[in-house]
N, C-alpha and C positions, 0 to 999 in steps of 0.2 A: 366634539371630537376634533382633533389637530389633523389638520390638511394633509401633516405629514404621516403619521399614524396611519390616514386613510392611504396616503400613496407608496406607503410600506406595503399594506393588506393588500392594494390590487394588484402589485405585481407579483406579489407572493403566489397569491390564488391564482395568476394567468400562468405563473410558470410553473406550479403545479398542474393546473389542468391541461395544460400544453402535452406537459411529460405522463402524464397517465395516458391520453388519446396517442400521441405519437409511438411513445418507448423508444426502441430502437430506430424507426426511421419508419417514414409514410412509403410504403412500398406501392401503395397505388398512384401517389402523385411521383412517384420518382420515372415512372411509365414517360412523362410530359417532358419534353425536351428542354433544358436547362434553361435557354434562352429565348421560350416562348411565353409572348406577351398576354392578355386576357383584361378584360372589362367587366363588372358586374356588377351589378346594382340588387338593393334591400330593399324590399315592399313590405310592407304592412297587411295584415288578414283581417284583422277587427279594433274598434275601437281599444285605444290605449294612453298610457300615457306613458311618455319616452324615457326611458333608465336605464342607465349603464355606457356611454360611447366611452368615457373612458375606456373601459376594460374593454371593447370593441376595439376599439384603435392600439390598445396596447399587444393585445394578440398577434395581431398584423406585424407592430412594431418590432417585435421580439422575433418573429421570423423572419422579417425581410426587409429595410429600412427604405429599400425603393417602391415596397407598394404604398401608394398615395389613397388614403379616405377624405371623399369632399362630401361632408355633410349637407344636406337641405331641408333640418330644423335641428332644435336647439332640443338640451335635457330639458326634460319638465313640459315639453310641448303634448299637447291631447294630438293625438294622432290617426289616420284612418283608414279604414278599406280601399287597398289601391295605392295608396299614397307611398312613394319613392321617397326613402328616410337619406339614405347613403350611393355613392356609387364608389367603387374601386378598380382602381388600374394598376398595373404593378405584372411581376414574373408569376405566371399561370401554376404553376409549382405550389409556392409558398399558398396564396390566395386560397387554392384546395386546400392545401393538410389547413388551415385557419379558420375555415369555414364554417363546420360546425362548433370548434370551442368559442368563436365570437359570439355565433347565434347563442349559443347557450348561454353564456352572462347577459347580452339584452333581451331576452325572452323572459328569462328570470329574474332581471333587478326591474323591467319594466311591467313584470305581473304583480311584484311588490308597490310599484308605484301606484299601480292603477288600483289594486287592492286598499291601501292606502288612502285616494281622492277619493275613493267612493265614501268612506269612511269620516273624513273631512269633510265629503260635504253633507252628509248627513247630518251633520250639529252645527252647520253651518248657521251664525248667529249667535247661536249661546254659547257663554264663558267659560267653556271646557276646552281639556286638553287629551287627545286622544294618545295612549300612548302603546308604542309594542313593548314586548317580553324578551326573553332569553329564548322560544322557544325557535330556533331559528335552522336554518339548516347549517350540518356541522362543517365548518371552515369559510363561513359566508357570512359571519356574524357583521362585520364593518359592513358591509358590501349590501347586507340586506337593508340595516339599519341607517345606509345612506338613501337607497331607496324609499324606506320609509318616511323621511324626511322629503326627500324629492315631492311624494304626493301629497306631502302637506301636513303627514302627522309630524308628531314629537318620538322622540328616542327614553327609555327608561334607562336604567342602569346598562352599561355597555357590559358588562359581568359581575363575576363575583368579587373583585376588585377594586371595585368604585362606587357601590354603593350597600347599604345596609339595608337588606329587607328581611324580617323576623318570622319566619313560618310556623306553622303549628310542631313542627318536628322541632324546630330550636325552641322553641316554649316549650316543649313535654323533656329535650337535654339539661335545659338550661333550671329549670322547675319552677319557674312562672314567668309570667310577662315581667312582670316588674323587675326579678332578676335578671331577665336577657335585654332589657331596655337600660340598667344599671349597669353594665358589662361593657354591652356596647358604646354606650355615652363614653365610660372609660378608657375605652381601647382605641377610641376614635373620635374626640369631641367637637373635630370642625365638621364632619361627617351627619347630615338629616339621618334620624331612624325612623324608620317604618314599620309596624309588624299588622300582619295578617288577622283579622278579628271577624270571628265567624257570627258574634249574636250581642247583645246589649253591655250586657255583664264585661263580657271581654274589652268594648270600645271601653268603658269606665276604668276600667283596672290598667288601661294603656293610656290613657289622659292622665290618670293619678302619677302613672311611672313617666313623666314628663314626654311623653313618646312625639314626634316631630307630624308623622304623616301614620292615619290611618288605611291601607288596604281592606274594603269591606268587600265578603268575599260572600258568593252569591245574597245579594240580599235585594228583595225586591223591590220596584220602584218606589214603593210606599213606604218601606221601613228605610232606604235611603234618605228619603225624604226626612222623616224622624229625627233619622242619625245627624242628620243637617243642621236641624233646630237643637238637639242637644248638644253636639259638639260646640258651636255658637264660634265658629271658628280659631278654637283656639289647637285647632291641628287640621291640616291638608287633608282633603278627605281623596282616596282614588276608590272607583268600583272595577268592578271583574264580577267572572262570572256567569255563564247564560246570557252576552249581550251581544248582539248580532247586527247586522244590518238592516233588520227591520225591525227592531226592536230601539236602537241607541239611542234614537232622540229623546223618547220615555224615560231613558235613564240620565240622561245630560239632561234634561229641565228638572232635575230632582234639586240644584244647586251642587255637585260635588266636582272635583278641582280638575281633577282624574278620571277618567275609562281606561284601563288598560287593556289590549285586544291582543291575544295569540294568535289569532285568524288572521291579522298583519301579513305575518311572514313564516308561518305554521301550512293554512293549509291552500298552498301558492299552486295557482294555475297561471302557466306560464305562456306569454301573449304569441301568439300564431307569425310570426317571420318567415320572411324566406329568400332565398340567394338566388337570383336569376345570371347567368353567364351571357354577356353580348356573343350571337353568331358572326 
């Protein structure tokens, strides 16, 4: 993804979320006298790993270009109980109404991270590539997907726009694999195809139709394994499917190229923060 692309997406998303929590105006910070100063520092509640200061510091940015963030670690840092991430100084105004839309992008792109490391290290060692989905939260697609990267996995297709993946639903439109694997080749020849294959038969009839990478969709460790020695690599294999965090490494020493994991950026617990004000 283009640096610029992502710095399109995060100011989009802050001044979006800016404008949903403010609307018309913070009628509680406007209580704080225009030209009263404030201090405040970011702690950390539980293990983490850190994601998101950009859109932390762009929040701030967009409200009030005099409050200052001195950060004391870096993205991608494992992080801990107790531990002082940021402090801010700046007009006591701005800092409130900003408060919680900050929290809420590092809470959330750094439960994706952690989400993520756990995940990476999991198969740490074998030659696989763990990768997220589309299933992401809506209007957080960059944003999650950089995070994901952060903790050390890989990104799939960013949409439906950039890559070819062939479901059971476009196989039952299109009226077989090898028609929707011919289409596509056509409609898009510099573009890898991928289509979704649920049982033997299927792998074979998507090899035949020159198909680039197969998705093998719940298939157990053992019949991955199979699919392994038969493909003989002459297509990318990724799995899906039933595979967890205490199950993945059974599935990555099967030999296959791919894990693709929803759990990523699907079902995100977002890391424990919080914003202390100097007396």
């Amino acid at each position: 993804m283009l640096l610029e692309v992502l710095d399109e997406a995060l100011l989009h998303s802050v001044r979006e979320a800016l404008s949903e929590d403010i609307g018309g105006g913070d009628i509680t910070a406007a209580l704080i006298p225009a030209d009263e100063q404030a201090s405040a520092t970011v702690v950390c509640r539980e293990p983490a790993v850190l994601c998101g200061m950009a859109w932390f510091n762009a929040v701030f940015a967009e409200l009030d270009t005099d409050i200052i963030v001195t950060w004391a670690v870096k993205e991608a840092d494992a992080i801990h109980p107790g531990q002082t991430l940021c402090t801010l100084s700046g007009p006591a105004a701005p800092i409130l109404t900003g408060e919680r839309t900050a929290l809420n992008f590092l809470q959330t792109l750094s439960g994706t991270a952690t989400r993520a490391r756990r995940y990476a290290d999991a198969v740490k060692g074998l030659p696989v590539r763990i990768l997220d989905t589309r299933k992401t939260i809506p209007g957080l697609r960059q944003a999650q997907k950089y995070a994901v990267r952060t903790g050390g996995c890989h990104n799939h297709r960013m949409g439906l726009y950039d890559g070819i993946l062939i479901k059971e639903n476009h196989i039952a439109s299109a009226g077989s694999i090898h028609a929707a694997v011919e289409s596509a080749k056509q409609a898009n020849p510099d573009i890898p195809v991928e289509v979704e294959v649920e049982n033997e038969d299927q792998v074979n009839e998507a090899l035949q139709a020159g198909v680039d990478i197969l998705l093998l969709d719940n298939f157990t460790p053992a019949a991955l394994a199979g699919v392994v020695k038969t493909v003989n690599r002459r297509a990318k294999l990724e799995a899906s499917g039933g595979i967890t965090l205490d199950n993945i490494r059974e599935f990555a020493a099967t030999g296959v190229d791919f894990i693709s994991i929803g759990d990523l950026t699907k079902d995100l617990q977002a890391i424990d923060l919080s914003m202390r004000f100097s007396s």
